[in-house]
C-alpha positions in Angstrom: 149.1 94.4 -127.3 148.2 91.3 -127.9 149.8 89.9 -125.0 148.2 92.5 -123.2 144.7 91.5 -124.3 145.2 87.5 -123.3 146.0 88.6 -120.4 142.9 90.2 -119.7 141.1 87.8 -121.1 142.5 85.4 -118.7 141.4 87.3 -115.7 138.2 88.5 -116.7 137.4 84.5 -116.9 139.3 83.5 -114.2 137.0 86.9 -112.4 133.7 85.4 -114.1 134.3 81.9 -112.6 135.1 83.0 -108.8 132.0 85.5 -108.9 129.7 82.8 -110.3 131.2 80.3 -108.2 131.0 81.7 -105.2 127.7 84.1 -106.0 125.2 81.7 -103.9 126.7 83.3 -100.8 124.9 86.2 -101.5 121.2 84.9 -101.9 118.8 84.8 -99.4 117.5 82.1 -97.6 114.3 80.9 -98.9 113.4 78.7 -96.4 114.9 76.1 -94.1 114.0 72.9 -92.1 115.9 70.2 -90.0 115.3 66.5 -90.9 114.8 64.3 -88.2 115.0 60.7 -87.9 113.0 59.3 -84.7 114.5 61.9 -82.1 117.3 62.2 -83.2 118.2 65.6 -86.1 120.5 64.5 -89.0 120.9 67.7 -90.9 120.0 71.5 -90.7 119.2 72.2 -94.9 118.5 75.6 -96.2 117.3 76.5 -100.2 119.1 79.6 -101.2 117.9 81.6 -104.7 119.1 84.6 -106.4 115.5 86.3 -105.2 115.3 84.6 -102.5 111.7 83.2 -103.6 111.7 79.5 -105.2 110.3 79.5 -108.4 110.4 75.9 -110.3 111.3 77.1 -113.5 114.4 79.1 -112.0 117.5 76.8 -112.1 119.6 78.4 -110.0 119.2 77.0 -106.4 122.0 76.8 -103.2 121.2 73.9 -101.0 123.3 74.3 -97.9 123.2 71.4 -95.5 125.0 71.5 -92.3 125.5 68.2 -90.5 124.4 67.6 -87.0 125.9 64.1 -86.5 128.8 62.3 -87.9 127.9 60.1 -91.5 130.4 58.4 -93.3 130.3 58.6 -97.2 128.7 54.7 -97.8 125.9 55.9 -95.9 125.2 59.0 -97.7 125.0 57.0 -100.8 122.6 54.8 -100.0 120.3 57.2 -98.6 120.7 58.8 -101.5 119.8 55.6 -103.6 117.1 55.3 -101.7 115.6 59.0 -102.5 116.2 58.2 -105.9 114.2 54.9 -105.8 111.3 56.3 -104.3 111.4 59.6 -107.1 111.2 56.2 -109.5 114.5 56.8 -110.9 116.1 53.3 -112.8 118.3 51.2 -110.8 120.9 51.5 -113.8 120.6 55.4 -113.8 121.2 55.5 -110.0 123.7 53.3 -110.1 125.7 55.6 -112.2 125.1 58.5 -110.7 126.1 57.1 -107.7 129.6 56.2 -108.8 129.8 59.8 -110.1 128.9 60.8 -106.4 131.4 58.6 -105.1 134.4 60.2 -106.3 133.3 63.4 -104.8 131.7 63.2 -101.2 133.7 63.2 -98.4 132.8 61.4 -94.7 130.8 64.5 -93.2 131.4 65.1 -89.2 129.1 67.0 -87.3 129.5 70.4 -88.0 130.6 69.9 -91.4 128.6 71.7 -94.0 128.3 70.3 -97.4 126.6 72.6 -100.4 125.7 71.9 -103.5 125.2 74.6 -105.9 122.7 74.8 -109.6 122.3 76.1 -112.4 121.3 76.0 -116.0 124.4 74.2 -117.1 124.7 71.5 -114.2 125.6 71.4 -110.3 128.9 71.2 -108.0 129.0 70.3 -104.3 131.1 72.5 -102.4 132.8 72.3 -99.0 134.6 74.7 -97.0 134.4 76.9 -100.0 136.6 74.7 -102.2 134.8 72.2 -105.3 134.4 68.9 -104.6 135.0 66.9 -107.8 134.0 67.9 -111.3 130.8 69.8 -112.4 127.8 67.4 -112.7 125.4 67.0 -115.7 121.9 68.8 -115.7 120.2 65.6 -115.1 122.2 64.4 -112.5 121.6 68.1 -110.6 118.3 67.7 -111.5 117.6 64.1 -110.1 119.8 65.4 -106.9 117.9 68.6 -105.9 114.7 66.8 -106.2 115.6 64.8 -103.4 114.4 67.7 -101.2 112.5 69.8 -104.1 110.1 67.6 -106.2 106.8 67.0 -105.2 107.2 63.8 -104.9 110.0 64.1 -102.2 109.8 61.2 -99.5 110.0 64.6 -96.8 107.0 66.9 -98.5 106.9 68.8 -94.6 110.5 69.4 -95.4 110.3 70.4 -98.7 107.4 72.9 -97.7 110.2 74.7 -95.3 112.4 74.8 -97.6 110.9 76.5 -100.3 108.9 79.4 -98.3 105.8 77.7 -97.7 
């Protein structure tokens, strides 16, 4: 019996984790916009909620971006560095972060699409279905996602697709 009941236990949480994991697939699209530098598009994003409605206070957001031109990893990070420096984000905060991001993004080719995936608990980038790296802190999902969601986002016309609006 007791055998019996680890068992179970082990699949129900190995069950919980592939469901929750993989649950984004099944929201709706809120919105979506491609960001374009001079003429030529870098990325197709689209925000993804359990309602399908973006509500600030709900944590639990899909941001799928599909890439529409090649972009190796360096590069990503410093745009990224740069979005955080205009949010106002320290230097030694983005710095770390930054190293954290390091260890998990991959050179994207065009075509390739990258998503990152948040909750209550934290964030995880995902491609081709599989997790990149380990779970990231609240703060660090937080900071990341407001790239594209906080009002204060360097792309407010894109932010305004993304979320409905």
């Amino acid at each position: 019996m007791k055998s019996y009941l680890i068992t179970l236990l082990l699949m129900t949480t190995f069950f919980c984790s592939s469901v929750q994991a993989s649950a984004w697939y099944t929201w709706p699209i809120v919105g979506e916009s491609t960001l374009k530098w001079g003429w030529w598009q870098i990325y197709i994003a689209q925000l993804k909620t359990p309602s399908g409605k973006y509500n600030v206070s709900d944590p639990n957001v899909a941001l799928v971006i599909r890439y529409l031109r090649d972009i190796d990893k360096e590069d990503l990070l410093i745009a990224t560095g740069k979005q955080w420096q205009h949010l106002g984000i320290s230097s030694p905060q983005r710095q770390q972060w930054l190293n954290q991001l390091a260890q998990q993004w991959p050179n994207v080719k065009q075509g390739d699409r990258l998503v990152f995936v948040k909750d209550a608990t934290g964030g995880r980038f995902y491609q081709a279905g599989k997790p990149l790296g380990k779970p990231l802190s609240i703060a660090l999902s937080n900071a990341f996602i407001d790239i594209w969601l906080s009002t204060n986002t360097a792309y407010p016309k894109l932010r305004l697709k993304l979320i409905g609006q």
